[in-house]
NUZA-142619 format. One line per 3 residues: number of its first residue (from 1); their letters; for each residue z, y, x of N, C-alpha, C. Coordinates in steps of 0.1 Angstrom, whole numbers. Layout:
N
NUM = A = Z,Y,X,Z,Y,X,Z,Y,X ~ ...
END
This chain:
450
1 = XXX = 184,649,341,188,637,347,193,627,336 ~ 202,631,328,203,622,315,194,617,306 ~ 182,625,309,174,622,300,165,606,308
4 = XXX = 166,610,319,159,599,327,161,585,326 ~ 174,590,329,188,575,329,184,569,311 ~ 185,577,304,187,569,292,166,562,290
7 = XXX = 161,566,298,142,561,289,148,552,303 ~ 153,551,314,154,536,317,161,523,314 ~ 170,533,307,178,519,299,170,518,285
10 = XXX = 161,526,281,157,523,272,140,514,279 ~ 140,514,290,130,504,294,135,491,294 ~ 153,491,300,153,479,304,157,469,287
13 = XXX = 155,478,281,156,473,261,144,467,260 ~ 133,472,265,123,466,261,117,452,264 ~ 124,454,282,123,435,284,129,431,279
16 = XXX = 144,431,273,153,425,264,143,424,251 ~ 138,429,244,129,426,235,120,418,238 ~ 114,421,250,105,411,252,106,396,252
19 = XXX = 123,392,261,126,382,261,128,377,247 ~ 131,385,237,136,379,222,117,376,215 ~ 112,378,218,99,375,211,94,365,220
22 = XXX = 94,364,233,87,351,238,99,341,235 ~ 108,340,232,119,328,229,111,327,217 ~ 112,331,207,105,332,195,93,324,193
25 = XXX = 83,329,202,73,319,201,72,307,210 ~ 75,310,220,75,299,226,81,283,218 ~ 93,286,215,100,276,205,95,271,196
28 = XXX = 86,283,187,77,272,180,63,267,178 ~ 62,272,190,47,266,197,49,256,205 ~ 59,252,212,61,242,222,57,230,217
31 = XXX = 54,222,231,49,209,223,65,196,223 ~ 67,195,213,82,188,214,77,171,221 ~ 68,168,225,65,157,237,69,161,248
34 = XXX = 63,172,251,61,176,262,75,178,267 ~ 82,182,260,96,187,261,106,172,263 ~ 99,163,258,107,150,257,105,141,273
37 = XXX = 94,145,275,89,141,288,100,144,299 ~ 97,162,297,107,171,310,120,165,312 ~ 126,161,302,140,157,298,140,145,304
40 = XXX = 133,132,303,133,122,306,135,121,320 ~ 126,136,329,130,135,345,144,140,345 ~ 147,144,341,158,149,344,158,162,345
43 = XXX = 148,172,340,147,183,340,159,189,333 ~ 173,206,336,179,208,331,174,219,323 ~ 169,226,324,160,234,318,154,229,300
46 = XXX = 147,218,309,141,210,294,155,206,286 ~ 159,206,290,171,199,280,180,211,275 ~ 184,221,279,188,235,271,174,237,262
49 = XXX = 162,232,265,150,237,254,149,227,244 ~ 153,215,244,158,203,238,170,208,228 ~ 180,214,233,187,215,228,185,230,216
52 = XXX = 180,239,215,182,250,213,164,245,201 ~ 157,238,203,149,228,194,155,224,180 ~ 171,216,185,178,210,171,183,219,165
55 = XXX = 185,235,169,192,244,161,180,252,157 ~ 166,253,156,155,259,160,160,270,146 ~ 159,270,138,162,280,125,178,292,130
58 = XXX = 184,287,135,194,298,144,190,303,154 ~ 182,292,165,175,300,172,169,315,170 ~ 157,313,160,147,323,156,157,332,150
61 = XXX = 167,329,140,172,342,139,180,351,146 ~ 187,343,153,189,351,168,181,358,174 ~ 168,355,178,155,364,180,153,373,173
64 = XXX = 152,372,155,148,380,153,162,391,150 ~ 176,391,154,184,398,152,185,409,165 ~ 183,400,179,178,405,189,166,416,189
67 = XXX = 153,415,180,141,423,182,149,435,175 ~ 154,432,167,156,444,156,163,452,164 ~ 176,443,170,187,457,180,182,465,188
70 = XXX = 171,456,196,162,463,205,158,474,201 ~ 148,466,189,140,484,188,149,493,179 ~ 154,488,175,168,502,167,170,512,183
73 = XXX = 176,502,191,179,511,201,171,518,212 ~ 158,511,213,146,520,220,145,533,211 ~ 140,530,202,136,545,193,150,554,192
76 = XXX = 161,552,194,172,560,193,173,566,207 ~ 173,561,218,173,566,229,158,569,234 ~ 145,564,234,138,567,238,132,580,235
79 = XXX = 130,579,222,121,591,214,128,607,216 ~ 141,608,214,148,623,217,148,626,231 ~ 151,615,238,151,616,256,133,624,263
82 = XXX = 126,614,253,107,620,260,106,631,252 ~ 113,634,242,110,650,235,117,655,243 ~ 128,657,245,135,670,255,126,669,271
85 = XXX = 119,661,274,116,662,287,101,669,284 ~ 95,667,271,84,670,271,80,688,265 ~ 94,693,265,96,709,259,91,719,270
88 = XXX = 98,719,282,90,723,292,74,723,297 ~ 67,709,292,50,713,293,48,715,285 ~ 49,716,276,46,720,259,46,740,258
91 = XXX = 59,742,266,60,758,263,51,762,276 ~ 49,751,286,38,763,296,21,760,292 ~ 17,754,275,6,753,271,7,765,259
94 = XXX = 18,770,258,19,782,245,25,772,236 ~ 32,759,234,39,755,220,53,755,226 ~ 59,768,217,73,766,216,83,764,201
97 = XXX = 95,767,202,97,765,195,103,752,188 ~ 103,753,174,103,743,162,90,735,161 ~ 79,744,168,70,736,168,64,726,183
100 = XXX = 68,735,191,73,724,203,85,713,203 ~ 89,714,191,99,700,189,93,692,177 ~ 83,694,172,77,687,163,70,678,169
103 = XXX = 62,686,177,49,677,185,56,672,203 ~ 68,668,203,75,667,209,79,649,209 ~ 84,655,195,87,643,187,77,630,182
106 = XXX = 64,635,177,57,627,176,52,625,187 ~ 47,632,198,41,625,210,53,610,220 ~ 64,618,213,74,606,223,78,592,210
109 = XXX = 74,595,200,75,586,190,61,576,191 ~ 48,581,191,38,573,196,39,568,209 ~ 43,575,217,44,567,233,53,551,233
112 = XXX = 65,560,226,73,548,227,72,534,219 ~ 66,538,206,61,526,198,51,520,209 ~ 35,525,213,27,522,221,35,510,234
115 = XXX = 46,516,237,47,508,252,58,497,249 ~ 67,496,235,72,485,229,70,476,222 ~ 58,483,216,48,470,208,40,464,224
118 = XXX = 31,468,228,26,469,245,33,454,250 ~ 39,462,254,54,450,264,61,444,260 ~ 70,449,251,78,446,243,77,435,235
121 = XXX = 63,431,229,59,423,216,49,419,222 ~ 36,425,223,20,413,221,24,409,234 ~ 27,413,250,21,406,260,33,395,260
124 = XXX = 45,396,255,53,386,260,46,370,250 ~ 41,379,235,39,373,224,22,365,234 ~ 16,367,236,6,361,243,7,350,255
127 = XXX = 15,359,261,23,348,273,28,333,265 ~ 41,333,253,44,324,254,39,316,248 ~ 24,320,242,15,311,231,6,303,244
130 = XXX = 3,313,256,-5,305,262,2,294,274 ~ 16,299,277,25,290,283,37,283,274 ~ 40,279,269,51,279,259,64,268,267
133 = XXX = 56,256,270,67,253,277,73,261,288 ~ 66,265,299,70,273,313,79,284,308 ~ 79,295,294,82,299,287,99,300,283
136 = XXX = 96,286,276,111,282,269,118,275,278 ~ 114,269,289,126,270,300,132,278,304 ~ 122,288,306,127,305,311,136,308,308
139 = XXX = 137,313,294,144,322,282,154,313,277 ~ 155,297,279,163,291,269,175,293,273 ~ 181,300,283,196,300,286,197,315,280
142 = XXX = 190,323,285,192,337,278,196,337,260 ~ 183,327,259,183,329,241,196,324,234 ~ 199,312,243,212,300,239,225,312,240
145 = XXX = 225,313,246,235,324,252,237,338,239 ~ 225,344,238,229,355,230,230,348,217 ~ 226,337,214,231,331,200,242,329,196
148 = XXX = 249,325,210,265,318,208,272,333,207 ~ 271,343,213,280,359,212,275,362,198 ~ 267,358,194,259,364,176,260,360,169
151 = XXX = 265,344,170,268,334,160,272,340,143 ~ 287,346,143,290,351,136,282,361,124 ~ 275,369,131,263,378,124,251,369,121
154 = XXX = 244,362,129,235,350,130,237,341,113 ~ 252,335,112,254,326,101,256,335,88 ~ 262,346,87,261,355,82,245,361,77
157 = XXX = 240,362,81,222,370,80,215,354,67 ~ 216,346,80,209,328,76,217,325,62 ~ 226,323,61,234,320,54,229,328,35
160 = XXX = 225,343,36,222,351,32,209,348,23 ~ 203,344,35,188,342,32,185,326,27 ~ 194,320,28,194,305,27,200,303,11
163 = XXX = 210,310,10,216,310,-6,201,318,-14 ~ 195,326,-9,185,331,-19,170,320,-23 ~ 168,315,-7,155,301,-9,164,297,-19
166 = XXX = 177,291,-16,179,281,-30,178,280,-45 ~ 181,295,-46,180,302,-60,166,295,-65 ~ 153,299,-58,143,298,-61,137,283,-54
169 = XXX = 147,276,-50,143,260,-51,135,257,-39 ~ 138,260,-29,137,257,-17,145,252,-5 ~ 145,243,-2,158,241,5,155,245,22
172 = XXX = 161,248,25,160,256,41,164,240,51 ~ 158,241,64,156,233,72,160,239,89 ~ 169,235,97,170,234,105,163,232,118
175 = XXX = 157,223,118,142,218,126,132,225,125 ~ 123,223,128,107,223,125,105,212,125 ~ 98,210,109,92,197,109,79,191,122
178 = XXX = 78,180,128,68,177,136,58,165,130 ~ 64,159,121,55,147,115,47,151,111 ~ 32,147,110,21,151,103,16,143,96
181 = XXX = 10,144,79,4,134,74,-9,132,78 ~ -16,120,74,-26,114,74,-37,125,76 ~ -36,130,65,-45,144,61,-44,153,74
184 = XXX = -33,159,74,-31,171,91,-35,163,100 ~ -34,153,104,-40,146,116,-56,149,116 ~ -63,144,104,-76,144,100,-82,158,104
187 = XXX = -71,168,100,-80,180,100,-76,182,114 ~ -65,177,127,-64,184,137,-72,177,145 ~ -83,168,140,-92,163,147,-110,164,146
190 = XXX = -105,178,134,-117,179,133,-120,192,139 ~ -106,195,142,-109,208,147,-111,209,170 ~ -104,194,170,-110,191,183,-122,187,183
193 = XXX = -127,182,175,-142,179,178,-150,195,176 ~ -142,204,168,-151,215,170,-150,224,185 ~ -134,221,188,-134,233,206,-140,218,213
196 = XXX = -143,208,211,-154,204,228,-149,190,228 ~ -131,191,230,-118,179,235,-120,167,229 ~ -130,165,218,-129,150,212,-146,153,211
199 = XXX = -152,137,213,-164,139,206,-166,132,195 ~ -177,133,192,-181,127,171,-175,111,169 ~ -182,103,180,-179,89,177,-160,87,173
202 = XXX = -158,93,187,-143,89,189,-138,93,177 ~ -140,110,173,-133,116,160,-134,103,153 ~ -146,97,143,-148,93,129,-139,78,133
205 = XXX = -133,79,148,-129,63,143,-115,65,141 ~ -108,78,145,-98,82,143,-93,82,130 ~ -104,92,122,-106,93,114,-102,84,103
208 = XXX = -111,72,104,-110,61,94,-96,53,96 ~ -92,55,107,-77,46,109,-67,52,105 ~ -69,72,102,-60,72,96,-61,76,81
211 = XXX = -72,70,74,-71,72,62,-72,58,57 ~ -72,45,65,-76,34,62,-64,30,53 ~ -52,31,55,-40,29,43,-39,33,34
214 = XXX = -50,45,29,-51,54,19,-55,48,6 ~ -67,41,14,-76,35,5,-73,16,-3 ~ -75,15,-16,-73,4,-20,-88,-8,-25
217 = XXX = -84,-19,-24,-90,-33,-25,-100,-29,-32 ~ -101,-22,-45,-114,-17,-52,-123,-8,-46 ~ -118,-1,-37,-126,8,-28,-135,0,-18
220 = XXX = -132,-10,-14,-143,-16,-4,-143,-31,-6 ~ -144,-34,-20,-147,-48,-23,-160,-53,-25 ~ -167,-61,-21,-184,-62,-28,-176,-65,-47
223 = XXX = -184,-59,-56,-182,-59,-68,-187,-74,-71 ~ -182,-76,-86,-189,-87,-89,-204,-91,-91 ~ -208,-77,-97,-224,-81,-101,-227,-81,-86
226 = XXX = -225,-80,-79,-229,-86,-63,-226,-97,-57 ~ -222,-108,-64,-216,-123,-61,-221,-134,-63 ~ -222,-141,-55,-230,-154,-61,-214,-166,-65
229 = XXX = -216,-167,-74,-205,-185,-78,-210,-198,-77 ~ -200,-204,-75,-203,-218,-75,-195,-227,-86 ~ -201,-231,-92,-196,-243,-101,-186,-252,-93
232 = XXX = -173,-259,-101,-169,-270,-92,-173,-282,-95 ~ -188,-279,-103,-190,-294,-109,-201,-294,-98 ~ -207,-288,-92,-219,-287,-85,-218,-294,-73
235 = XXX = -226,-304,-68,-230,-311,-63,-233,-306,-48 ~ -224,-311,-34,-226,-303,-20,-238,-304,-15 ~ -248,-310,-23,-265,-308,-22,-269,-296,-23
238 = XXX = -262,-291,-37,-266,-279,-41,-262,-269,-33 ~ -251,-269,-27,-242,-261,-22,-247,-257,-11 ~ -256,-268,-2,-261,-264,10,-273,-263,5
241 = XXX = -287,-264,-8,-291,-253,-6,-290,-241,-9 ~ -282,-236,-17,-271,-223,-20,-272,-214,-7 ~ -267,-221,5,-263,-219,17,-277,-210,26
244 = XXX = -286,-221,24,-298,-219,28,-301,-209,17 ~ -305,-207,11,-316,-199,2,-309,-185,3 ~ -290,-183,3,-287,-168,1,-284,-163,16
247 = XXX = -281,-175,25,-274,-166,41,-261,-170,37 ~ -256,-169,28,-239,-167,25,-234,-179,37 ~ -223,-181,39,-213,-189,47,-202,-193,36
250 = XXX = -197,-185,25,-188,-183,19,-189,-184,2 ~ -183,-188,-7,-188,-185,-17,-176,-191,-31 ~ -172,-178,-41,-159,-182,-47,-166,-193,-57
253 = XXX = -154,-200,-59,-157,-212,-75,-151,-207,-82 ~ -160,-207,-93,-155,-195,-108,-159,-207,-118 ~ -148,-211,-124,-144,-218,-140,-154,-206,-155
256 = XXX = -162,-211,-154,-172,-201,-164,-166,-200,-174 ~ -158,-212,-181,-151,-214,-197,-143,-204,-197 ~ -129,-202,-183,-121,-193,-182,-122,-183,-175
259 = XXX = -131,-180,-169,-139,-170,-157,-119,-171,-144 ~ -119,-177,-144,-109,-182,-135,-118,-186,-121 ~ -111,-178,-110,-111,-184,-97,-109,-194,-92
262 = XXX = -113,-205,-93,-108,-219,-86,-102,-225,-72 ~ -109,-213,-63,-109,-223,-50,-119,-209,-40 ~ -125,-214,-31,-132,-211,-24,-143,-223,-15
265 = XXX = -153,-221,-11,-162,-232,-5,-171,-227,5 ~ -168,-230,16,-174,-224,27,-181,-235,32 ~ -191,-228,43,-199,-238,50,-193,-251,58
268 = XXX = -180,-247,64,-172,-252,72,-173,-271,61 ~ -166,-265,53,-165,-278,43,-173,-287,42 ~ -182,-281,35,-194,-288,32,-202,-294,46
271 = XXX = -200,-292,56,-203,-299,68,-197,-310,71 ~ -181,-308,72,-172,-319,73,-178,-328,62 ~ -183,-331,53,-186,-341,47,-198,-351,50
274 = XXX = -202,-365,52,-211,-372,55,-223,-365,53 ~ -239,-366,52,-244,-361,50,-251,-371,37 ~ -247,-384,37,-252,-394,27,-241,-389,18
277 = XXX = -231,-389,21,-219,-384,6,-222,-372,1 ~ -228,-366,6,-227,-351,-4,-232,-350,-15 ~ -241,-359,-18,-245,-361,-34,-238,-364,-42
280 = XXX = -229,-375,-41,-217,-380,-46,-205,-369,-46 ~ -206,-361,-38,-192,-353,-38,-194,-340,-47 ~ -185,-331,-52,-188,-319,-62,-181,-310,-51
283 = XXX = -182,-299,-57,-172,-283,-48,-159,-288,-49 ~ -154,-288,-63,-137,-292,-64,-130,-302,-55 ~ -139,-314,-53,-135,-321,-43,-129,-315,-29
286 = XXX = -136,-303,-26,-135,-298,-7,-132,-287,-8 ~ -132,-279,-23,-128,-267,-20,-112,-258,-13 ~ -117,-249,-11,-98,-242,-4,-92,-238,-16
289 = XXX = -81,-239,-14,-74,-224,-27,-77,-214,-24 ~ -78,-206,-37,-83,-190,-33,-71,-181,-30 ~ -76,-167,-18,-68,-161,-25,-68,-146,-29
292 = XXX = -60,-146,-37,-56,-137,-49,-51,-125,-44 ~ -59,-110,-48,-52,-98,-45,-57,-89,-57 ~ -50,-82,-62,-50,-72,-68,-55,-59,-65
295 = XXX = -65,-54,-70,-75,-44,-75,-65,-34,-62 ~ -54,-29,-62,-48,-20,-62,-43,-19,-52 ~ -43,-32,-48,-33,-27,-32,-42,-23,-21
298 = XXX = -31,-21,-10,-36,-11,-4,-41,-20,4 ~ -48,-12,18,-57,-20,28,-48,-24,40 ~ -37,-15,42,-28,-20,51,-22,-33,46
301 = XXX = -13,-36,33,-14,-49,34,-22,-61,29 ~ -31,-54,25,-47,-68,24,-49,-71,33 ~ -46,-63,49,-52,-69,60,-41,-78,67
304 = XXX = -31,-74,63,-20,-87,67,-22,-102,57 ~ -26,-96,50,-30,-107,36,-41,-116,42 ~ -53,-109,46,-67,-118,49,-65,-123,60
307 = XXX = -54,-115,76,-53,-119,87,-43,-132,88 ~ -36,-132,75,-25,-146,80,-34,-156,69 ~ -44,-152,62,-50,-163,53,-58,-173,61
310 = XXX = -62,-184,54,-68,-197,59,-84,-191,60 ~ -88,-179,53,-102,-179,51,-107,-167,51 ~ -101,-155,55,-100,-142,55,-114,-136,45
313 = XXX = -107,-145,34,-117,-134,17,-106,-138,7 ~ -106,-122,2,-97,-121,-7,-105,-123,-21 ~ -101,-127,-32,-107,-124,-45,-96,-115,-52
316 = XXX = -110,-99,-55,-98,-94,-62,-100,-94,-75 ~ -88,-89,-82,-85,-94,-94,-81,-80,-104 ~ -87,-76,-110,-81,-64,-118,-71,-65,-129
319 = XXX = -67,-54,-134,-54,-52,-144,-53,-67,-154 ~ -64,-65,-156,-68,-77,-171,-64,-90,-164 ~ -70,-98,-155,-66,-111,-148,-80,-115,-145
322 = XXX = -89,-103,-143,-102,-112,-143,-106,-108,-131 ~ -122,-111,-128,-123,-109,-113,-131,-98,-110 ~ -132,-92,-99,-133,-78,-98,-145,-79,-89
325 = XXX = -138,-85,-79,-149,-86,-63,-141,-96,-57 ~ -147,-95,-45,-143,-100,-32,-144,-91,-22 ~ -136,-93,-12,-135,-82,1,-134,-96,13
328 = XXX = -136,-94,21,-134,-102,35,-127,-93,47 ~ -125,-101,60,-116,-91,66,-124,-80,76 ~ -142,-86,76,-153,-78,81,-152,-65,69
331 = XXX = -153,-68,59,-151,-54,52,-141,-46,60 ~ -126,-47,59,-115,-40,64,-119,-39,82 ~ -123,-44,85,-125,-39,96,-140,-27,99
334 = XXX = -150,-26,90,-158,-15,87,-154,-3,81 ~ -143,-4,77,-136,8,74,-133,16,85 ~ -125,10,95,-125,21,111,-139,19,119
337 = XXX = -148,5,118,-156,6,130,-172,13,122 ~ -168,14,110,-184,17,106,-189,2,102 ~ -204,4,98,-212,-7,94,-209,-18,104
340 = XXX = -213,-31,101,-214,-38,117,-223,-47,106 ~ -236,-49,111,-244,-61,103,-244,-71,111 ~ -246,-85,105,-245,-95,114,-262,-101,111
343 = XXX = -262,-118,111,-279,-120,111,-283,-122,98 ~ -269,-122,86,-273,-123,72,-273,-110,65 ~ -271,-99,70,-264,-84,66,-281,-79,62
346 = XXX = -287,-73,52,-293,-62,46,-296,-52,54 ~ -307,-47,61,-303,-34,70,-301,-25,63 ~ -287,-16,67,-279,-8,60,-282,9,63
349 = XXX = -293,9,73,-298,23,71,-306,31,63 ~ -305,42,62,-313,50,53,-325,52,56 ~ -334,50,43,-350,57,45,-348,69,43
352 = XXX = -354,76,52,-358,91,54,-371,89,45 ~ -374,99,38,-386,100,34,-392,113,40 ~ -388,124,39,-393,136,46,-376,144,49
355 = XXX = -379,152,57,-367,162,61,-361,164,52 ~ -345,160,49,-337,163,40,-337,152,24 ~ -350,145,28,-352,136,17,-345,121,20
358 = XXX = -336,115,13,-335,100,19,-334,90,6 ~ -339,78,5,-334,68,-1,-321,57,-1 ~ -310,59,-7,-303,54,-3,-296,41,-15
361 = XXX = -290,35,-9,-283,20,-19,-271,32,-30 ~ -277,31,-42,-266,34,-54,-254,30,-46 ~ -252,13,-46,-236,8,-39,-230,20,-26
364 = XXX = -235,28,-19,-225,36,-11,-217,44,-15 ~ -203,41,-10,-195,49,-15,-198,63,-11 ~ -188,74,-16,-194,83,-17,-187,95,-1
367 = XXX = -179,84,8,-176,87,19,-183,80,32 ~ -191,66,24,-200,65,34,-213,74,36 ~ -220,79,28,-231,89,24,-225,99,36
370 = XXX = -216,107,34,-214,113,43,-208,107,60 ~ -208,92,64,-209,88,74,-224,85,78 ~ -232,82,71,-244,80,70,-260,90,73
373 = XXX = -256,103,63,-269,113,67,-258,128,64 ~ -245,128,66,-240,138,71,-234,145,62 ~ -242,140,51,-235,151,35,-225,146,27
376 = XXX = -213,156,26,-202,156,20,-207,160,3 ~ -205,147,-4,-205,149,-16,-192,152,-28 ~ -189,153,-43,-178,157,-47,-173,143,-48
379 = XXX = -158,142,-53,-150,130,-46,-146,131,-59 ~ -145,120,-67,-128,120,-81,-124,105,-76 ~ -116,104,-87,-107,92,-91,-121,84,-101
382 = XXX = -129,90,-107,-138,86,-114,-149,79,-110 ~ -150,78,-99,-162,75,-96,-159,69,-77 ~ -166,54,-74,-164,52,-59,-180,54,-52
385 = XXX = -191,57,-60,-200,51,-51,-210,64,-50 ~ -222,62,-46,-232,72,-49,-238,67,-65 ~ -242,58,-71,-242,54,-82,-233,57,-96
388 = XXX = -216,55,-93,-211,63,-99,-211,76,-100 ~ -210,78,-91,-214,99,-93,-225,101,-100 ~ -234,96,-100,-249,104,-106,-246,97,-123
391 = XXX = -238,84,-125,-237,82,-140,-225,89,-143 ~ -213,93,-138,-207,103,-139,-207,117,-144 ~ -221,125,-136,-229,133,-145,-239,136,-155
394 = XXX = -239,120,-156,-253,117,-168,-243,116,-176 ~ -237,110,-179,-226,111,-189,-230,100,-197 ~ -242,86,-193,-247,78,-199,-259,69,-191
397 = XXX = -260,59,-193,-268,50,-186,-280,55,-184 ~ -280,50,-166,-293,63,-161,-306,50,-164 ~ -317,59,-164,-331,55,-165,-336,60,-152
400 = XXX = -350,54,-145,-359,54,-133,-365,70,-142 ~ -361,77,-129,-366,91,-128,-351,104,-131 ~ -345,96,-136,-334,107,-136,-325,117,-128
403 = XXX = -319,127,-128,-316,137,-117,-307,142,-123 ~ -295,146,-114,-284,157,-112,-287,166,-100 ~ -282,178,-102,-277,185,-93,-266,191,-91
406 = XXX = -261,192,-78,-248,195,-75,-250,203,-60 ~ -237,203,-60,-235,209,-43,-229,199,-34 ~ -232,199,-25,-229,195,-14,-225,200,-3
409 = XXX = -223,195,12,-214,202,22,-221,195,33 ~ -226,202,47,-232,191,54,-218,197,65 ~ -224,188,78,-216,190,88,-208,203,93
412 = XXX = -216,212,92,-212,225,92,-198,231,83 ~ -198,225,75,-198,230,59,-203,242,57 ~ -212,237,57,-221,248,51,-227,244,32
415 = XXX = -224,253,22,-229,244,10,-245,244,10 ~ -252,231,6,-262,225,6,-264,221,-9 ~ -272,228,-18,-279,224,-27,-285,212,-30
418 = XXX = -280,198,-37,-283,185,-37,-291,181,-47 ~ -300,172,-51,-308,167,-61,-307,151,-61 ~ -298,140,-70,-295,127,-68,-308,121,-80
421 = XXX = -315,112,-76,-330,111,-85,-325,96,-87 ~ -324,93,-95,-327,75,-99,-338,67,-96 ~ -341,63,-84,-354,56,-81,-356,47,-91
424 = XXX = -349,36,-90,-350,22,-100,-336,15,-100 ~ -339,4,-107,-325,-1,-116,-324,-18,-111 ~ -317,-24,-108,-316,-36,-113,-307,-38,-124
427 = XXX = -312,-43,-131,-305,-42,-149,-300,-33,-151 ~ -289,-29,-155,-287,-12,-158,-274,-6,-147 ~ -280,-16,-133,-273,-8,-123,-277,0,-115
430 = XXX = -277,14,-110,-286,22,-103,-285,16,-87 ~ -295,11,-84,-302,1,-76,-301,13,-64 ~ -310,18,-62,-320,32,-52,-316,43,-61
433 = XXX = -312,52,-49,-307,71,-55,-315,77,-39 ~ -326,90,-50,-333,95,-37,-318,113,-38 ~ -318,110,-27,-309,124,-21,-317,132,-18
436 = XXX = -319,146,-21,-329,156,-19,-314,169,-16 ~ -317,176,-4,-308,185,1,-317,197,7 ~ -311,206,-1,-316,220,4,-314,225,11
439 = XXX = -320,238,15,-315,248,26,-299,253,23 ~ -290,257,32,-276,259,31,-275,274,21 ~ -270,277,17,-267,284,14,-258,298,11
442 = XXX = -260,308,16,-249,317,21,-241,319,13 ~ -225,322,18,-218,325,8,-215,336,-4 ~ -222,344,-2,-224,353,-12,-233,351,-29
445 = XXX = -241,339,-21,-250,332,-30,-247,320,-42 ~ -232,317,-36,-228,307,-37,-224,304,-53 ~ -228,302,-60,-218,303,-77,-213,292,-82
448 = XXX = -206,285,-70,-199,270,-75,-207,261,-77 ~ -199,249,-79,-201,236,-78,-209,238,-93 ~ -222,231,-97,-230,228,-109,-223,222,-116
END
């Protein structure tokens, strides 16, 4: 009869365990919105789970001070209680004895681990990963409760373990951190697009909004050798055929003697003026002031820069004081929406030449390529474009016909064997780069990046 009484108090240990592991997870699986919500109705529940949140590092160890008492005391009372009961069928199979207490012992030592790990641990531990709020309402008075009687042992244990993180330069935290950088965002959205909950378009625009602050003014500037200038001695004859012959609407005034920015001259101007005066009048006469941004800043505030500007185009300007590029505020806005061409835009898609083959503009950077035909190329500080990269590995001014190979990463990430070919040049800038991409390649095959 004793033996009975004690494997049911040693059952009712095990819900007690149980309850200390689903507190456990539940707490730090909960969604701390979701919790902020509950609270807002007036839920009382939510707000003991609210509460027991700000202590979350006492919480847990209150759990895990609780698991441990548990099963100290399951195995003390369980295990000797199911061997003495198990002596009697043991001796009517022929095991008596020392050796009917051996195998006594082990059979009630496996049972009882079996039905405490069982109950005890995975099902509660499953439960509160798949309910977590429903969960930590449950348990949060229970958990709150055995914290406050445990305190003493609790700060004692923490305390312990908190002076040793510090030794080795960690400082211990009370919370759970919830903030996520740029980066964690990026990846928790890539991993919705892989269970179903997001699809591709929505992801990449996510995507780009939250890496758009990351990136600076030299990253998505048109470069200089891509600029047309205007003299301010030039004549708004010229200017409007300038207008006509490139598409442009826009166009910086560059001082040749001092490669100084002057101004800006847009179509707008050159309109306002008579159409008999324009011969008579030069750029300097009508031009805007320019304005001025630095190679380096970031895109968050260039776009307050170009959005409160009279002309939304920046000229940027590098370390030296000279001129770098120009960006407009259609650049910064193709950073989240993608390409957008208008009726002067270049069509910006890729030639396919055969499966896996494409021709692409040297100028792509090396994160459009992979918005473009899917392949994730290698990324430095050294290099912004597909052009850079391949003179990066040349180690010297490419020539028509030239080739690297490297690895790459397609959608899958799966690695993809790449071949970057120098089609042709305009002056010694790589103009056309043919992309040639291989079959993927398994990992065992794999011997790093070339």
């Amino acid at each position: 009869m004793t033996e009975v009484l004690l494997l049911l108090l040693a059952a009712v240990l095990v819900v007690l365990c149980g309850l200390f592991v689903a507190a456990e997870f539940a707490f730090v699986t909960v969604d701390r919105r979701a919790v902020e919500r509950e609270v807002a109705t007036g839920d009382r529940a939510a707000t003991g789970v609210q509460t027991a949140l700000k202590s979350l590092s006492t919480q847990l160890s209150g759990a895990q001070v609780g698991i441990t008492i548990t099963n100290l005391a399951i195995g003390f009372l369980a295990e000797p209680s199911l061997a003495r009961l198990l002596t009697g069928p043991l001796g009517a199979v022929g095991i008596e004895g020392g050796a009917a207490r051996a195998v006594g012992v082990a059979i009630a030592m496996a049972v009882s681990t079996t039905l405490t790990m069982v109950f005890g641990e995975l099902v509660p531990k499953n439960f509160a990963i798949a309910l977590p709020l429903r969960t930590a309402r449950a348990v949060q008075g229970f958990m709150r409760g055995f914290t406050r009687v445990t305190r003493p042992l609790i700060a004692f244990l923490n305390g312990a373990a908190n002076k040793f993180l510090r030794r080795i330069g960690i400082e211990p935290t009370e919370e759970l951190a919830s903030a996520r950088s740029p980066q964690e965002l990026s990846f928790l959205v890539t991993r919705s697009v892989d269970q179903g909950t997001l699809d591709e378009a929505t992801a990449n625009l996510v995507r780009r909004s939250l890496l758009f602050g990351d990136r600076r003014a030299h990253e998505v500037m048109t470069p200089r050798s891509q600029l047309d200038f205007i003299s301010p001695d030039e004549r708004l004859t010229q200017v409007v055929d300038r207008i006509h012959d490139s598409g442009h609407a826009r166009f910086p005034v560059l001082d040749a003697r001092t490669d100084e920015v002057l101004g800006l001259i847009t179509t707008a101007q050159v309109l306002q003026v008579p159409v008999d005066m324009r011969s008579r009048r030069t750029v300097a006469d009508v031009m805007l002031p320019p304005t001025l941004v630095p190679s380096s800043v970031d895109l968050d505030t260039l776009l307050e820069m170009l959005r409160d500007g009279p002309h939304q185009l920046g000229v940027v300007i590098d370390e030296f004081g000279s001129v770098d590029g120009v960006v407009t505020l259609e650049d910064l806005v193709e950073e989240i929406t993608g390409e957008l061409d208008d009726e002067h835009d270049q069509p910006s898609a890729p030639r396919e030449l055969t499966t896996g083959t494409w021709e692409l503009s040297g100028l792509l950077r090396i994160d459009e390529v992979r918005d473009t035909i899917g392949l994730s190329l290698p990324e430095s500080d050294d290099y912004d474009t597909l052009a850079g990269l391949v003179l990066f590995r040349l180690e010297r001014m490419a020539e028509p016909g030239d080739e690297v190979e490297l690895d790459g990463y397609d959608r899958e990430h799966r690695t993809r064997p790449v071949t970057l070919g120098v089609v042709d040049l305009e002056g010694v800038r790589i103009d056309t780069v043919r992309v040639s991409v291989g079959d993927p390649v398994e990992p065992d095959e794999t011997e790093g990046e070339r």
